[in-house]
CHARMM-style PDB file with segment names, atoms N, HN, CA, C and O in Angstrom:
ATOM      1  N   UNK     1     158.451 292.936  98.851  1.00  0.00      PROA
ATOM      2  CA  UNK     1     157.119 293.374  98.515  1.00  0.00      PROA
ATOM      3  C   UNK     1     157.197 294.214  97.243  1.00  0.00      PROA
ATOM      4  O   UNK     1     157.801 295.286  97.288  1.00  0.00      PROA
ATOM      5  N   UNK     2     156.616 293.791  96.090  1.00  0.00      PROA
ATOM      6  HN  UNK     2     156.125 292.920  96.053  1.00  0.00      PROA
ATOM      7  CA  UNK     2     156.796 295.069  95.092  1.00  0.00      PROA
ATOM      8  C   UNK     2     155.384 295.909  95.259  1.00  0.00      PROA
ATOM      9  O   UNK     2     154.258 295.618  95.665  1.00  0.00      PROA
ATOM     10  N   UNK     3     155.995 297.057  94.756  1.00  0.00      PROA
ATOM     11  HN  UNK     3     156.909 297.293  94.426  1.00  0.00      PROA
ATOM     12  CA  UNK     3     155.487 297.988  94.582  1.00  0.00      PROA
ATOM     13  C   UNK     3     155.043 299.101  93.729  1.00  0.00      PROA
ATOM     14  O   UNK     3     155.733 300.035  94.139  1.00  0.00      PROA
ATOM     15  N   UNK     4     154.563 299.392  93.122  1.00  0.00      PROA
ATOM     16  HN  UNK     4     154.002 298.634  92.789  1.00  0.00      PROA
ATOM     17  CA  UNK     4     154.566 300.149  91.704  1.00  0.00      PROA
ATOM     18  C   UNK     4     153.183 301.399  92.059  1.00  0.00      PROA
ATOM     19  O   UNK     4     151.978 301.418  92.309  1.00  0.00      PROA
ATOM     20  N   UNK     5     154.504 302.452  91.845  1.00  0.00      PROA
ATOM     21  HN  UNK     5     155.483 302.437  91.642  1.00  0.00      PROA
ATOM     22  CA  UNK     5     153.398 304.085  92.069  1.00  0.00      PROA
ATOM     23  C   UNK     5     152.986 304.158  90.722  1.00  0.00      PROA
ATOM     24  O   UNK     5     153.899 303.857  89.954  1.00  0.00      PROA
ATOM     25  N   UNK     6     151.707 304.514  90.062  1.00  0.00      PROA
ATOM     26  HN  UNK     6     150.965 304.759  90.686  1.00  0.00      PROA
ATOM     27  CA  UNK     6     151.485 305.427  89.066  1.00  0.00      PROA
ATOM     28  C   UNK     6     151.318 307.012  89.802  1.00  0.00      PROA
ATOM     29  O   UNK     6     150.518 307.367  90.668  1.00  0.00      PROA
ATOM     30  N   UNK     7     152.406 307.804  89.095  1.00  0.00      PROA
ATOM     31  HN  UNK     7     153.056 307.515  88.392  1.00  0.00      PROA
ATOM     32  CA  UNK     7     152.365 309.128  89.322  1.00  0.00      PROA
ATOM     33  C   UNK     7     151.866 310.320  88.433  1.00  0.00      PROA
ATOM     34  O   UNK     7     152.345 310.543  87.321  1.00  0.00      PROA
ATOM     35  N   UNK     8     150.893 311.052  88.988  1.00  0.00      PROA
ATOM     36  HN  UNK     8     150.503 310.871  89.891  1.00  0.00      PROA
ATOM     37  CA  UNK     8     150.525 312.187  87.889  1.00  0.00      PROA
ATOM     38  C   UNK     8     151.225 313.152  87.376  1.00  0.00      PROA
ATOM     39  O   UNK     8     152.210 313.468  88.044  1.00  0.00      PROA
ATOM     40  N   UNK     9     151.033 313.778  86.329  1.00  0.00      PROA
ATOM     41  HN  UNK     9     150.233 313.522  85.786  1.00  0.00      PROA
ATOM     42  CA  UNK     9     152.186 314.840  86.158  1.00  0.00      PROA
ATOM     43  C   UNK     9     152.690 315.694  87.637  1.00  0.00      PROA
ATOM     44  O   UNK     9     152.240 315.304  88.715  1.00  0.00      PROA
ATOM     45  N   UNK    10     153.396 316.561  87.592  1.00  0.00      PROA
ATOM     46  HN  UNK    10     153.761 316.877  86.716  1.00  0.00      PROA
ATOM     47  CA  UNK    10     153.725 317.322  88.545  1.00  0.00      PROA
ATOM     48  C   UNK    10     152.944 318.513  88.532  1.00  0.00      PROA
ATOM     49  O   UNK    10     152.745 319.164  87.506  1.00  0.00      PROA
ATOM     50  N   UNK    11     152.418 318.861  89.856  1.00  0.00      PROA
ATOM     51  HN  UNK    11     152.580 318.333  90.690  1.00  0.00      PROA
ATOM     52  CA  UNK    11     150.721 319.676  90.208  1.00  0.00      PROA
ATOM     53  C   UNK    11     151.707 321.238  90.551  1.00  0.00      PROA
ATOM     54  O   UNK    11     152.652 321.346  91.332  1.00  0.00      PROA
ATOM     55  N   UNK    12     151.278 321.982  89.938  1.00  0.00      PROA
ATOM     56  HN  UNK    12     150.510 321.895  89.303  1.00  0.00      PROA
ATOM     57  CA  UNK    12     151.411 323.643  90.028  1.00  0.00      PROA
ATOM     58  C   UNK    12     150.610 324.131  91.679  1.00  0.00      PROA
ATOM     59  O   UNK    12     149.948 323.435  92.449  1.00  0.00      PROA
ATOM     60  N   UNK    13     150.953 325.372  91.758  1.00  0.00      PROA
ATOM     61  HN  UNK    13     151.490 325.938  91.133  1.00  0.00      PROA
ATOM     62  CA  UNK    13     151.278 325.893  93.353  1.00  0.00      PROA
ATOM     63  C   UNK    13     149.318 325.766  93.496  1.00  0.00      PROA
ATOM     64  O   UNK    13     148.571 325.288  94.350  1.00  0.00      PROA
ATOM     65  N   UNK    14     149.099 326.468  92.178  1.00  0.00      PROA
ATOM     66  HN  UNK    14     149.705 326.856  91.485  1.00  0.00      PROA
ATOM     67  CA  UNK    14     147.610 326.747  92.362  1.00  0.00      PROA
ATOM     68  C   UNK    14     146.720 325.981  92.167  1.00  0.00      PROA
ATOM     69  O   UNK    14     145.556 326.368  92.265  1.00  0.00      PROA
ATOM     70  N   UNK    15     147.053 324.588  91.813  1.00  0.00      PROA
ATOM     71  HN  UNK    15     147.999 324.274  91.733  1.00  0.00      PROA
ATOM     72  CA  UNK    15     145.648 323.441  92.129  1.00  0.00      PROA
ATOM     73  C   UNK    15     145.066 323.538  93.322  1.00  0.00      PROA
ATOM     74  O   UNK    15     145.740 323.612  94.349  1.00  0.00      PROA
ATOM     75  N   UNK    16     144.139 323.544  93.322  1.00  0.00      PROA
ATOM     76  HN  UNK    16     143.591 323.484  92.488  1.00  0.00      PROA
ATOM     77  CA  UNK    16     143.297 322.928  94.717  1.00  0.00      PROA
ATOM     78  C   UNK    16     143.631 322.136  95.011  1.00  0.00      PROA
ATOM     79  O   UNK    16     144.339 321.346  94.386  1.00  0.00      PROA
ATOM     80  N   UNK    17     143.043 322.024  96.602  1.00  0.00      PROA
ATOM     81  HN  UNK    17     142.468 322.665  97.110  1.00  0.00      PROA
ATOM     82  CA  UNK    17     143.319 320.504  96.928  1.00  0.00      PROA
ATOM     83  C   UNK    17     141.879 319.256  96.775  1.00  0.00      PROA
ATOM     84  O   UNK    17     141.792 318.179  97.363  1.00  0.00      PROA
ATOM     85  N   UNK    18     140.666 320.002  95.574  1.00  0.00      PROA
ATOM     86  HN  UNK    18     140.736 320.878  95.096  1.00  0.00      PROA
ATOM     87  CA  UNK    18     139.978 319.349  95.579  1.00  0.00      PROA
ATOM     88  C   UNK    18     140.314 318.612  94.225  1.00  0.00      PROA
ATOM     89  O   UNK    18     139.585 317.790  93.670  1.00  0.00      PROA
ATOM     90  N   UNK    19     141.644 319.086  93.757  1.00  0.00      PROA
ATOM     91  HN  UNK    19     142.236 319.754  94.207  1.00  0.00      PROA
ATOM     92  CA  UNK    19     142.088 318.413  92.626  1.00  0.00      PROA
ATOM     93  C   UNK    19     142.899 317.365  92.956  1.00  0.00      PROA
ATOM     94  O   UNK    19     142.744 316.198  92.599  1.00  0.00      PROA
ATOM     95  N   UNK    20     143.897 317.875  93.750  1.00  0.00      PROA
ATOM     96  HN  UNK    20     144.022 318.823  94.041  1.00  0.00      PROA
ATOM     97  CA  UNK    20     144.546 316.571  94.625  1.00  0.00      PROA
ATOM     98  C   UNK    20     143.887 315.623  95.695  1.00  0.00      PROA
ATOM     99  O   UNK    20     144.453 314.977  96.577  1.00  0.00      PROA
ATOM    100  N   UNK    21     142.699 315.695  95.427  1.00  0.00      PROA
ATOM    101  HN  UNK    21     142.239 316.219  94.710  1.00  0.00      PROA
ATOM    102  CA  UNK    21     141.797 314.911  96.611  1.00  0.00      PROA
ATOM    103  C   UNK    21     141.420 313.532  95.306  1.00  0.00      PROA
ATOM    104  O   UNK    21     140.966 312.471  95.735  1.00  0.00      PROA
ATOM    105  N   UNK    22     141.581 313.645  94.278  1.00  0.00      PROA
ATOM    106  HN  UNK    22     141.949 314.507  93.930  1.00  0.00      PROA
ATOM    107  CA  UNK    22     140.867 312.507  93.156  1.00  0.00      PROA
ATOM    108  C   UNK    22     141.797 311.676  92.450  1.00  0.00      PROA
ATOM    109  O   UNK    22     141.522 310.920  91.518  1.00  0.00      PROA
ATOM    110  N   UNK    23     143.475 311.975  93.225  1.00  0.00      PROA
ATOM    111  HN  UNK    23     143.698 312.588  93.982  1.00  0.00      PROA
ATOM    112  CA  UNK    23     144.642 311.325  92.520  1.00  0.00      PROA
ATOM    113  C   UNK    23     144.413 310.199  93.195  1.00  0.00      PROA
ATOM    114  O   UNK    23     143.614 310.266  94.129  1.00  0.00      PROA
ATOM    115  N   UNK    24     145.049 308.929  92.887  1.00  0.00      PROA
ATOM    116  HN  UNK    24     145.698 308.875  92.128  1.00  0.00      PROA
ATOM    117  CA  UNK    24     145.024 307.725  92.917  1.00  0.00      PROA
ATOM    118  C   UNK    24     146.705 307.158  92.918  1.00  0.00      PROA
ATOM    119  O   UNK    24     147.688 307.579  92.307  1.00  0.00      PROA
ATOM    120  N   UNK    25     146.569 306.268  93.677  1.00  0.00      PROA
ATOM    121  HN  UNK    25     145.771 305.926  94.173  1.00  0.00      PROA
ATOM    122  CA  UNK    25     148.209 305.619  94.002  1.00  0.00      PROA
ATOM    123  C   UNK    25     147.370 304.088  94.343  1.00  0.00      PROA
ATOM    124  O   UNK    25     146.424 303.853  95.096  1.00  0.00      PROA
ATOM    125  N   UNK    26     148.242 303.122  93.357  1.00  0.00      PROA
ATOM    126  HN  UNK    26     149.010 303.313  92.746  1.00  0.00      PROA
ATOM    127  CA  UNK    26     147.790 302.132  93.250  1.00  0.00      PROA
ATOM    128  C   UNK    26     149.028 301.245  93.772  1.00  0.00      PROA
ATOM    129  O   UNK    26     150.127 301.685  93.432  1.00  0.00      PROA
ATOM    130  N   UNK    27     149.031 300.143  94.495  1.00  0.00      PROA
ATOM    131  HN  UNK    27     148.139 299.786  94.771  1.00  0.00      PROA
ATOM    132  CA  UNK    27     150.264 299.590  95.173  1.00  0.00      PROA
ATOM    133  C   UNK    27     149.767 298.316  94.964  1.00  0.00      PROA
ATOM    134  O   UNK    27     148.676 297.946  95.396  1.00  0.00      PROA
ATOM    135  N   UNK    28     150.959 297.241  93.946  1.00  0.00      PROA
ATOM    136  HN  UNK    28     151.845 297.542  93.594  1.00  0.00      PROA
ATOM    137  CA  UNK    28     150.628 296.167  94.104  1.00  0.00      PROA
ATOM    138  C   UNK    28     150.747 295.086  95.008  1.00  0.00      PROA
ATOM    139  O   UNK    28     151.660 295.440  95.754  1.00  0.00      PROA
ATOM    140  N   UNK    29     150.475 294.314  95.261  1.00  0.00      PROA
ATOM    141  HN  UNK    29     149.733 294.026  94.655  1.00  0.00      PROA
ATOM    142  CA  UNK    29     150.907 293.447  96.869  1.00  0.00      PROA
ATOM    143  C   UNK    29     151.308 292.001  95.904  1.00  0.00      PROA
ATOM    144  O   UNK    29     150.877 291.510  94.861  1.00  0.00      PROA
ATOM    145  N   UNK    30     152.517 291.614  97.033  1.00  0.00      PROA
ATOM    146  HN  UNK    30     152.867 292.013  97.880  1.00  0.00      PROA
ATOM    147  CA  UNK    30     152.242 289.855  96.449  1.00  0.00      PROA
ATOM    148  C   UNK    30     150.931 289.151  97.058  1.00  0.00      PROA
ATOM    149  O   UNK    30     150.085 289.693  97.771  1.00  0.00      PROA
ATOM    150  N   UNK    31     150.951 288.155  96.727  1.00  0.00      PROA
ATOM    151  HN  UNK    31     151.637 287.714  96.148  1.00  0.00      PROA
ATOM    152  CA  UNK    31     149.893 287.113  97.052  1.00  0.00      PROA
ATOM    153  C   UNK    31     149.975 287.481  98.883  1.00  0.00      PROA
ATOM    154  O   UNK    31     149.159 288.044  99.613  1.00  0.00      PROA
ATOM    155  N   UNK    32     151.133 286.968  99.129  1.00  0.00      PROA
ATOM    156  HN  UNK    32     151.796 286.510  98.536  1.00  0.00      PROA
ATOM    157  CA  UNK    32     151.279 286.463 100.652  1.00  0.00      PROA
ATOM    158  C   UNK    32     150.877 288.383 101.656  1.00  0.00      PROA
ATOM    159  O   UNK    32     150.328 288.581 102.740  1.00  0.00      PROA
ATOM    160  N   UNK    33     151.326 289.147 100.880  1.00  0.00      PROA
ATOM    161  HN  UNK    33     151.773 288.987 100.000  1.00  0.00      PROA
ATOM    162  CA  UNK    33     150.856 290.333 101.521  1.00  0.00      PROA
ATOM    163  C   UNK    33     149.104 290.656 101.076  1.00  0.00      PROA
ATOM    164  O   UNK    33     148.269 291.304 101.708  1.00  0.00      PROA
ATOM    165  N   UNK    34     148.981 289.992  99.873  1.00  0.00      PROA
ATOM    166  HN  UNK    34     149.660 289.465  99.361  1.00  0.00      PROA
ATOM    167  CA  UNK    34     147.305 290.414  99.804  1.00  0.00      PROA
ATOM    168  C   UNK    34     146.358 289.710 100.882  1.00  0.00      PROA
ATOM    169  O   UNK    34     145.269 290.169 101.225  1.00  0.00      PROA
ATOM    170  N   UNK    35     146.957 288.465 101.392  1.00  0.00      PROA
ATOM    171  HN  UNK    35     147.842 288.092 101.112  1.00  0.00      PROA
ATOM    172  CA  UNK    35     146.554 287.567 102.258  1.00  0.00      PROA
ATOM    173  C   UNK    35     146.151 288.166 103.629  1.00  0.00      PROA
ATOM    174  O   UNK    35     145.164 288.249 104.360  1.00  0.00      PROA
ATOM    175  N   UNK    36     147.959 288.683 103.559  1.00  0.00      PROA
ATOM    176  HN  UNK    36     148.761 288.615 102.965  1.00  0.00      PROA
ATOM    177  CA  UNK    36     147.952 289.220 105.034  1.00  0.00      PROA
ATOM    178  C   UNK    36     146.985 290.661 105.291  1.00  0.00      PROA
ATOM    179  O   UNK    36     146.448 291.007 106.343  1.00  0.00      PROA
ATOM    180  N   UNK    37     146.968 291.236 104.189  1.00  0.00      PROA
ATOM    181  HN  UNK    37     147.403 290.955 103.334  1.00  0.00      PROA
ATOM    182  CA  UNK    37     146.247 292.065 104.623  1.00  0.00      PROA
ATOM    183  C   UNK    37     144.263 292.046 104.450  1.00  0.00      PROA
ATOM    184  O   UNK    37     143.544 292.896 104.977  1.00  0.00      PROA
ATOM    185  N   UNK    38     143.923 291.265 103.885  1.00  0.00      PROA
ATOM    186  HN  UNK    38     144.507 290.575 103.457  1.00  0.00      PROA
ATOM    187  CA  UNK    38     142.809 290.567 103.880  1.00  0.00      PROA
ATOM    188  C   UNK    38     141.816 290.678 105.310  1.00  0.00      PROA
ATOM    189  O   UNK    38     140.947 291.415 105.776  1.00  0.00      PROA
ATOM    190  N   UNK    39     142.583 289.401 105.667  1.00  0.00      PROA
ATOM    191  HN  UNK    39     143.289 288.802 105.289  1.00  0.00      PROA
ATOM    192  CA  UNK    39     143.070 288.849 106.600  1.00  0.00      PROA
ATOM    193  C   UNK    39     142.994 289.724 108.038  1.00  0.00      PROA
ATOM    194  O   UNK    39     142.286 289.417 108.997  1.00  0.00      PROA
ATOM    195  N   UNK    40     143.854 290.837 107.961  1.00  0.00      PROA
ATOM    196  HN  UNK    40     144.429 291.087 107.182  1.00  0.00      PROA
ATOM    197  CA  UNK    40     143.780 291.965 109.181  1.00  0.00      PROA
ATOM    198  C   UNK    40     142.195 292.691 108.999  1.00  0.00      PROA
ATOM    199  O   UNK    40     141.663 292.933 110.083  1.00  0.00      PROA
ATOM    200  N   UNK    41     141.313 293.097 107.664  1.00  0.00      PROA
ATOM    201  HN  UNK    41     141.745 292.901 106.784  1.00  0.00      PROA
ATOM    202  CA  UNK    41     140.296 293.378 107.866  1.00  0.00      PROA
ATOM    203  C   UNK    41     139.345 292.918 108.141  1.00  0.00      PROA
ATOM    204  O   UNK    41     138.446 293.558 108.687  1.00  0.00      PROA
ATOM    205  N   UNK    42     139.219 290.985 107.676  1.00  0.00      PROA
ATOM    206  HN  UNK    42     139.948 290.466 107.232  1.00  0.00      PROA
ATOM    207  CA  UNK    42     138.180 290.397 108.179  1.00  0.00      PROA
ATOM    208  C   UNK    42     138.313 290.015 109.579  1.00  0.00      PROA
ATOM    209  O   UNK    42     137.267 289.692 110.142  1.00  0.00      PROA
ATOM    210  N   UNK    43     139.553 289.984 110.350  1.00  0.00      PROA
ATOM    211  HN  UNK    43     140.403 290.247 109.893  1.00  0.00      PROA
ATOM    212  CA  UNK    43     139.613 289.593 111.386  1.00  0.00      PROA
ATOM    213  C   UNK    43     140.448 290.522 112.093  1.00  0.00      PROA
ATOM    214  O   UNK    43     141.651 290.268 112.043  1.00  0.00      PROA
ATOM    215  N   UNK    44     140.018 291.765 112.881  1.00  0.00      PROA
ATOM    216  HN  UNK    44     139.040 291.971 112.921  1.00  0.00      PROA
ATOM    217  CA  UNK    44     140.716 292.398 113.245  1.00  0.00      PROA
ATOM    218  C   UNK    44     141.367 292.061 114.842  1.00  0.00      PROA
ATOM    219  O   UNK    44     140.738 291.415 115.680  1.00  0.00      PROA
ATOM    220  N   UNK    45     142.721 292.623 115.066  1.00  0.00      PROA
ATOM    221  HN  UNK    45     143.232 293.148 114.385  1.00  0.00      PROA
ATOM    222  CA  UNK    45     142.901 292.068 116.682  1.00  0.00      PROA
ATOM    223  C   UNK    45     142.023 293.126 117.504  1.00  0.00      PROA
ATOM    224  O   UNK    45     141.702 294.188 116.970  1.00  0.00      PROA
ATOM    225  N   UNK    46     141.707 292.867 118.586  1.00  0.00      PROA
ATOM    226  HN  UNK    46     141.968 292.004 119.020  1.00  0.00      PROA
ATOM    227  CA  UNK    46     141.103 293.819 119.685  1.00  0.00      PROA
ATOM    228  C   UNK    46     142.494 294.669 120.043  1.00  0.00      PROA
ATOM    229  O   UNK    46     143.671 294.311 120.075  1.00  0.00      PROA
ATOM    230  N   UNK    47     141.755 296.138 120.335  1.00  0.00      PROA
ATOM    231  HN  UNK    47     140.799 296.429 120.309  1.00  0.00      PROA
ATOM    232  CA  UNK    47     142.447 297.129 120.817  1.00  0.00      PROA
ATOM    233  C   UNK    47     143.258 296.815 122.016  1.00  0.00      PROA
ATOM    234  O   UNK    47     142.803 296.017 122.835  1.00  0.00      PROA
ATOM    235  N   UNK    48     144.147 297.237 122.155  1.00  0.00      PROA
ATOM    236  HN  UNK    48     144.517 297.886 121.489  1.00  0.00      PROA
ATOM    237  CA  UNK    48     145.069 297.182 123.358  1.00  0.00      PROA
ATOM    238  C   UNK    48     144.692 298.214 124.262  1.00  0.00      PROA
ATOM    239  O   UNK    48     144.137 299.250 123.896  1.00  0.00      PROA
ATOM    240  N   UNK    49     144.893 298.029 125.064  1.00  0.00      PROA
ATOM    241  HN  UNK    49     145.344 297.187 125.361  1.00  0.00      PROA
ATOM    242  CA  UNK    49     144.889 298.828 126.625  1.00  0.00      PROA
ATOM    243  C   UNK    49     145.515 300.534 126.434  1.00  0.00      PROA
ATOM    244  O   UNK    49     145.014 301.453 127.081  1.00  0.00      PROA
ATOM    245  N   UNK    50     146.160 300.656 125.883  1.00  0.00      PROA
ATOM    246  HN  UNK    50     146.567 299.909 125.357  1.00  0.00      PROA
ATOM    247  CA  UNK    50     147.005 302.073 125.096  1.00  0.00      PROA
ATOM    248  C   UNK    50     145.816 302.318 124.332  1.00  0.00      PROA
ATOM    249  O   UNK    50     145.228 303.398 124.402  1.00  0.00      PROA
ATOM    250  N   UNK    51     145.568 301.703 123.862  1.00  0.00      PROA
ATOM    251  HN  UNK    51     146.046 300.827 123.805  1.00  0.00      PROA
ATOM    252  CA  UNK    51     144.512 302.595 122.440  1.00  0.00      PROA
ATOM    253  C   UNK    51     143.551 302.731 122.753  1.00  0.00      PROA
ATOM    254  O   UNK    51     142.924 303.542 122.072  1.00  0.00      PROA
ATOM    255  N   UNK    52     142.737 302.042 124.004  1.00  0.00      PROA
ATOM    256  HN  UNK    52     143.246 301.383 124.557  1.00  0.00      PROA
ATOM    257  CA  UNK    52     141.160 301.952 124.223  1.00  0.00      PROA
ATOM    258  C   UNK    52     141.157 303.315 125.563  1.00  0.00      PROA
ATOM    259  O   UNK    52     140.166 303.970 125.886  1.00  0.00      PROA
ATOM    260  N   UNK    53     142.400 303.431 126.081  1.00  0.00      PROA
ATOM    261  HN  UNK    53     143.205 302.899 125.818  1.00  0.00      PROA
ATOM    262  CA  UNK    53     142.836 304.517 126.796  1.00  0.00      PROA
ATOM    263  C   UNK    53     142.676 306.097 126.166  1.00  0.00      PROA
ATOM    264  O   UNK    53     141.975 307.037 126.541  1.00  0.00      PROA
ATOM    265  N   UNK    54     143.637 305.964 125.049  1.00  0.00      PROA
ATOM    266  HN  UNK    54     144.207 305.200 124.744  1.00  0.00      PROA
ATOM    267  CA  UNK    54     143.649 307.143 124.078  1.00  0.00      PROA
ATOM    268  C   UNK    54     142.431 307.414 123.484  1.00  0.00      PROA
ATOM    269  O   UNK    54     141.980 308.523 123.199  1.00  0.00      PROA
ATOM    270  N   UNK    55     141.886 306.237 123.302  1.00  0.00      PROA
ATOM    271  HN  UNK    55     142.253 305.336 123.533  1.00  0.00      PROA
ATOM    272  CA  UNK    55     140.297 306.855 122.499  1.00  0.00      PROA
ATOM    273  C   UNK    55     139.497 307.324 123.700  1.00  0.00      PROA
ATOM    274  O   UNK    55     138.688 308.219 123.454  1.00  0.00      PROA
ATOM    275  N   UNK    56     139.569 306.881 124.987  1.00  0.00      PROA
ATOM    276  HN  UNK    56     140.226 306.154 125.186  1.00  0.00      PROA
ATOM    277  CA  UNK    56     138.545 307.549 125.809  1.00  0.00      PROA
ATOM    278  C   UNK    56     138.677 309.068 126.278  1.00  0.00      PROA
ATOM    279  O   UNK    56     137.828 309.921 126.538  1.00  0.00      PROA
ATOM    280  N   UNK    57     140.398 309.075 126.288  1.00  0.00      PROA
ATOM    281  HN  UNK    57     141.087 308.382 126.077  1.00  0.00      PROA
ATOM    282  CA  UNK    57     140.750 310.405 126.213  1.00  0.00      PROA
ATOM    283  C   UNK    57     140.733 311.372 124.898  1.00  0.00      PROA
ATOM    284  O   UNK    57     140.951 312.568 124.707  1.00  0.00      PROA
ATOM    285  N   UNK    58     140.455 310.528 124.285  1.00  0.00      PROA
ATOM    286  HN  UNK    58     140.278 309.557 124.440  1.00  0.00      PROA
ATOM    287  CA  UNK    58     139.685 311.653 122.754  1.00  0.00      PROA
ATOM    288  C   UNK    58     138.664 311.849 122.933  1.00  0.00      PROA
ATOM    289  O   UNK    58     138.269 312.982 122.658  1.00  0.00      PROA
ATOM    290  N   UNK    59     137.972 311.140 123.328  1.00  0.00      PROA
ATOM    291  HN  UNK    59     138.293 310.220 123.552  1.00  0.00      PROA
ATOM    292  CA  UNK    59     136.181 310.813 123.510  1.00  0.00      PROA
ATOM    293  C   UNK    59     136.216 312.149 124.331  1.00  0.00      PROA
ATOM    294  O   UNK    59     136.207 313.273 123.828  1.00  0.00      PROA
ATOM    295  N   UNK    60     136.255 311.861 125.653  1.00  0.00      PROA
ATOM    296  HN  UNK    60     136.262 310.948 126.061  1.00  0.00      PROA
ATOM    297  CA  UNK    60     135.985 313.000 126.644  1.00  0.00      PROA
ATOM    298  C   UNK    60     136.579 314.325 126.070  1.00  0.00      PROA
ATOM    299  O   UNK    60     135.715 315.180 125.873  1.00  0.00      PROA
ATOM    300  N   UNK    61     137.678 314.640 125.799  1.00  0.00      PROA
ATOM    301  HN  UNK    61     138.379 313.945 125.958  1.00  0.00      PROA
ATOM    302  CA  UNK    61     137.709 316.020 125.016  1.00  0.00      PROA
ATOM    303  C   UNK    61     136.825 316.479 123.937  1.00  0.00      PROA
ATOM    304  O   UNK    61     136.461 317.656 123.938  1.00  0.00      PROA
ATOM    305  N   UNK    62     136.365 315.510 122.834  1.00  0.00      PROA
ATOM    306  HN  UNK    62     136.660 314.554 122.833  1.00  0.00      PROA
ATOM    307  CA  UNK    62     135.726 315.760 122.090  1.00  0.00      PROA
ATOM    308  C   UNK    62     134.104 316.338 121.853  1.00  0.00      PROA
ATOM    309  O   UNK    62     133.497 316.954 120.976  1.00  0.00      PROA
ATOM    310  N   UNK    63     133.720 315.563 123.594  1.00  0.00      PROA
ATOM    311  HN  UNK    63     134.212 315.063 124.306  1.00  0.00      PROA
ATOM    312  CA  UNK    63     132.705 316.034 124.036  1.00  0.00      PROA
ATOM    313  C   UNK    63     132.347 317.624 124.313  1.00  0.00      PROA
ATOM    314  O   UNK    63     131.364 318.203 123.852  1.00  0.00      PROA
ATOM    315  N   UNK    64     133.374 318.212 125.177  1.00  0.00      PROA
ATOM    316  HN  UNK    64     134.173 317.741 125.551  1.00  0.00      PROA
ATOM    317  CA  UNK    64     133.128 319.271 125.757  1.00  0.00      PROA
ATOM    318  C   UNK    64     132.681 320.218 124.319  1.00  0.00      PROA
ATOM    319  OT1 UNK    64     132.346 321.396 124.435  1.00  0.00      PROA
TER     320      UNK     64
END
């Protein structure tokens, strides 16, 4: 898979983090990974039994 970071200079103690909230990291994909990942958003799998679990137990805490 290649990959290519553009990186910004190197950020001092005292930036904000509303400065580091507008950096950008751009990752190129091959074809066959742009596919695949396409692909996972137009057609997502259904949640598994673990995850539809964990979200209800987020749910109900989140409530109180």
């Amino acid at each position: 898979m290649k990959r290519q970071w553009r990186d910004s200079p190197p950020m001092g103690k005292k930036q904000s983090n509303t400065t580091r909230k507008h950096q950008q990291e751009v990752v190129v994909l091959s074809e066959r990974d742009r596919a695949v990942f396409v692909d996972a958003l137009v057609n997502p799998r259904a949640p598994s039994k673990r995850l539809a679990k964990a979200f209800m137990a987020f749910w109900k805490n989140k409530k109180r």
